[in-house]
Every structure is written in structure tokens, then in C-alpha cells.
Steps between C-alpha positions, in 0.01 A plus 500: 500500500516258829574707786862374668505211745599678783256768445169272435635278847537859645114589415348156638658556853401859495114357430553235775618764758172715391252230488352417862612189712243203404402476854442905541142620600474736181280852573431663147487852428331680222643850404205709337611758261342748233558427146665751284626652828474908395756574758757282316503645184822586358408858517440489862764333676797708251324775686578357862252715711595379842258283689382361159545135420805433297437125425270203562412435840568102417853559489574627855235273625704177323826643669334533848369090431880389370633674825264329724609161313672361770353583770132295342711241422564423918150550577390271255342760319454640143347834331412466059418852360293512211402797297174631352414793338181636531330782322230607666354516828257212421809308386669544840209394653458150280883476517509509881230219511656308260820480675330367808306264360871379400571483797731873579574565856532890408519724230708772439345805324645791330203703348239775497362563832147402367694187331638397826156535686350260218788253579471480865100481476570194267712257718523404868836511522764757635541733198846747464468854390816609408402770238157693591547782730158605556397596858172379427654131474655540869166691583100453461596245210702248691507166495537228797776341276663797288815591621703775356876484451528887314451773723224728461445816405427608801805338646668676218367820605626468908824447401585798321262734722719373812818599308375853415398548927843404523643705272270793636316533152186563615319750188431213244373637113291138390565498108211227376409339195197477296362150534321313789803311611696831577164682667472154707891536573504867558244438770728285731780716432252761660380231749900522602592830554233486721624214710844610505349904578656626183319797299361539163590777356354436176358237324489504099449300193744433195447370138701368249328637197634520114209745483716868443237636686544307810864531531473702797382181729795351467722804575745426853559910490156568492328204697771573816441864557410531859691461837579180608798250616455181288312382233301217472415338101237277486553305177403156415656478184798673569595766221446783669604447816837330353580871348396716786799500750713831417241650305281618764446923544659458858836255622304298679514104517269296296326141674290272382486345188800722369790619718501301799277170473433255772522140381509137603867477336769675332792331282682783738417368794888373725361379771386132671621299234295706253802502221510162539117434440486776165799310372314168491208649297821659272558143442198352393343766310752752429364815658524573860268440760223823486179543802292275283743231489532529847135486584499126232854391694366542836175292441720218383691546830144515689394200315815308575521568865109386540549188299849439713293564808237262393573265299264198526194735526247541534381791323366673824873460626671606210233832527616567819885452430443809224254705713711468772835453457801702496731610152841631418482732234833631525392861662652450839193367668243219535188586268162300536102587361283674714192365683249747405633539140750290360727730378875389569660757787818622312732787504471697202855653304517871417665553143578757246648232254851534577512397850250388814501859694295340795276240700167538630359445779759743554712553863258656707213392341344302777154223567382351805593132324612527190657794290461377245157529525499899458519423148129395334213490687519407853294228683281748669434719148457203305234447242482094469238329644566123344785435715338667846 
């Protein structure tokens, strides 16, 4: 059946808005993503650990390009997203050089830390990590052009250590999983307490086991015996820390990837037009707006403002629009990439789930230029040596 009139007339001016002006000086963008995404099975996201990704980062990334519509269009400008999915890190890497050979003025990536290194190695061209969190990536495996929209862990790691100082918690029991990822994790948690001049007063590991005889690793009565104020659950994939709060041998308060969570975003979140913002990914993708969408939304917004900024090139000047400029991300202040990183400064949210208890930096947290920079690694602590 022929779709009504009015509705087919409807549909061709809603593709002439979206298509770009004929005379527009079009920048493409490539969005690299993993096939068969594990973190989006069905499984997962019914689950809805916080932090985790609850969609596709191409749909907050599309939102962030229709929002910037307008503001191309009087600069003469236009951004095209196309998506690949890659399965390997190989595949990254061949993917990456494949869409600059056609001609991509940046990708976007939203894989594996090892994936993302592959992809950056494999084009010259500004490349967008919005989903790796590695340290590493910010660290001794930087690259010149790899800039990182999703906070680290280390980031991750400042904010809720400055919220426990503040709170006076200062005995922390670290609760740690069995793989590499939680060891690598449980190490900058350590790394810190240090910084922030908060105690350890314990440090041990859990497992999830369907082994009777292991039951006993996965115990919250038995694993938080001790003395201590808070603890902190290291947990990658998010099972056991998600059932830990209230179960623990003392009432204490439970942080990191149960309890209290720092994040990019929360659907919570009231404040700087942030309803407003979650409501438009409600729109076009029927979920609210989660960190990871953030992290995808803002490198639309990065992308747009370079392209805005510079919009007849040439690709040096559209580098130094993104390296340089200056970004709303709806957090209450400017945010822009670091020098002697690349990761985007940002203020990180403090959630349990059911509301945004806190900020960080938080007041009285204090740098000599920045405060933002007391959370991840500081210029004079950094580990990057492609971009010094």
C-alpha cells in the first residue's frame, strides 16, 4: 500500500532538510564499532549495571550531528557519519585506512582499547575514543591524534576518592575481581587513595563461581570482615558489585562500580540543560541518554564545533579547531582535550541509580590552573611522550 500524500511530501522535505547544502564543504566521519557488540546483548543491558553502555554509540552521535544542523548550515559546512563494524583489531586497523583513503576527516571509535590503538595507528586523521577507558591509551600508548571523549579509569577513580576525603571515609576495604582488567583497575583505585591520602585497609579478591566449593569468594559477610569506612568493588562486569550494597558485614557505604559510581552522565542528572539533552536521545532511540551515550554525543558536538570553526580547511586547521577548541557539554562548564594527553577535561557525576548525589572536582578541591585537572593524570605525572 502507497504511503498517503501528505506523508510521502512530508518524508522528501525531511531528506532535503538532512541532506547538506550543494555548496557545503562536506567533512566525513567514520564511526568504528565492534561487531556482535557483547555489551549489547539482550542479557546485558535488561541488567543495567550503571556505567555500562545501554545502546549504540551511533545513535547519540547522529543526535549530537542533527543538533549541530544549523549551525553547519551558516558556516557552509557539513558532517556524513558512516558506520563500520569491525571485528578484530586488524580490522580496525584496515578499516581506519580505508576510510582515509576515502577521504574521512576523523573517525570516531568505540572499541577495545587494543582495537582503538590499531585504528589510530592506521589513519592520519584525528580519531574519537568515546568507549575505551584504558589509562594506558591516555598514557605510554598515546597517540599524537587520539583524543578521548570517555573518562578514564583513573579519572573515574579521583572522583570518588575526593568524595570519600570529603565525606571523611578514609579506611577503604578494595573488593577486586579475578581477571586482568579488574587487577589493572584495582591498581589505580590504589594509585588514588594514595593521591587523595586515603588508607587501605584491606585489599581482597572476589569470584563468581557455580563451583559449591568456591561459594565462599563471593560471600559480602565474609569478604567485608574487617574495620573500615567504605567499600570499594572493583568489577568489570558488574554482577557482583550490582548486589553488594546492604549486604556488607558492616553499614558502611559501597563506591565504585556498585553503590556510588562516577560517570560521564546520568539520565538523573537536573542540571545545565541536562533533561533537555537525555530527552533528545529519548526521542531518537527510545532509552535515555547513559555515560556512553554521552561520551558518542559529545564527539558529535566536538566534531561540529571544529568543522563550524573551520570550515573551508584545511585539514591542519580543522586539527587545531578540535585540539583546541572549547565544548558545551551541558555540565556547567567549558570542557576541551588536554595537551599532553587528549583526554577531554570534564566533570564527572556521582550516582547510585536513583539520583546524581554529587560533582567532582568537588568544592574545595583545588589546581594551580585547572581543577579539573585533579582528575587523571596530571601534566607533570604524565606518561605520553607522542604529544611532548
Amino acid at each position: 500500500m502507497r504511503p498517503p500524500v501528505r506523508c510521502r511530501a512530508a518524508a522528501l522535505l525531511l531528506a532535503a532538510a538532512l541532506a547538506p547544502p550543494a555548496q557545503a564543504a562536506v567533512f566525513k566521519v567514520t564511526l568504528l564499532a565492534p561487531a556482535g557488540d557483547a555489551r549489547l546483548e539482550r542479557a546485558r543491558l535488561e541488567r543495567g549495571y550503571l556505567g555500562h553502555p545501554t545502546g549504540a554509540a551511533a545513535d547519540a552521535l547522529k543526535v549530537a550531528l542533527a543538533e549541530g544542523r544549523f549551525e553547519l548550515e551558516a558556516a557552509g559546512a557539513a558532517l556524513t557519519l558512516e558506520v563500520v563494524e569491525v571485528a578484530d583489531a586488524a580490522a580496525a586497523r584496515a578499516a581506519a585506512a580505508q576510510a582515509e583513503k576515502g577521504g574521512a576527516a576523523a573517525l570516531v571509535t568505540d572499541l577495545p582499547a587494543a582495537w582503538t590503538l590499531a585504528a589510530a595507528d592506521g589513519a592520519r586523521v584525528p580519531v574519537l575514543n568515546v568507549g575505551a577507558t584504558a589509562d594506558a591509551l591516555r598514557g605510554a600508548d598515546c597517540r599524537r591524534l587520539l583524543y578521548h571523549l570517555a573518562p578514564s579509569e583513573r579519572m573515574r577513580a579521583d572522583a570518588l576518592a575526593q568524595w570519600l576525603v570529603a565525606r571523611r571515609w578514609t579506611g577503604v576495604l578494595l573488593l577486586a575481581g579475578p581477571g586482568d582488567a579488574d587487577r589493572e583497575r584495582a591498581a589505580t583505585v590504589q594509585a588514588a587513595l594514595r593521591r587523595y591520602g586515603l588508607k587501605l585497609a584491606g585489599s581482597k579478591p572476589f569470584k563468581l563461581s557455580a563451583d559449591p566449593r568456591e561459594r565462599d569468594l563471593a560471600n559480602p559477610l565474609l569478604l567485608t570482615q574487617g574495620s573500615y569506612d567504605a567499600v570499594w568493588v572493583v568489577d568489570s562486569d558488574g554482577e557482583f558489585a550490582a548486589s553488594l550494597p546492604y549486604r556488607t558485614a558492616l553499614p558502611r557505604p559501597v563506591v565504585g562500580d556498585g553503590g556510588l559510581v562516577a560517570v560521564a552522565w546520568s539520565p538523573k542528572f537536573e542540571r545545565y540543560g541536562a533533561p533537555q539533552v537525555t530527552r533528545r536521545l529519548i526521542r531518537a532511540a527510545g532509552r535515555p541518554m547513559g555515560a556512553h551515550d554521552w561520551s558518542a554525543w559529545m564527539a558529535g558536538k566536538v566534531l561540529v564545533a571544529a568543522a563550524v570553526a573551520a570550515p573551508k580547511g584545511p585539514a591542519t586547521a580543522w586539527q587545531q579547531a578540535l585540539a583546541g577548541g572549547e565544548f558545551d557539554g551541558s555540565k556547567g562548564t567549558k570542557l576541551g582535550f588536554r595537551p599532553w594527553d587528549g583526554q577531554l577535561r570534564q566533570p564527572l557525576l556521582l550516582t547510585d541509580g536513583q539520583s546524581v548525589v554529587g560533582m567532582a572536582p568537588g568544592d574545595g578541591v583545588l589546581h594551580p590552573k585547572n581543577n579539573l585537572d585533579t582528575l587523571g593524570a596530571d601534566a607533570p605525572e604524565t606518561l605520553c611522550k607522542a604529544r611532548s
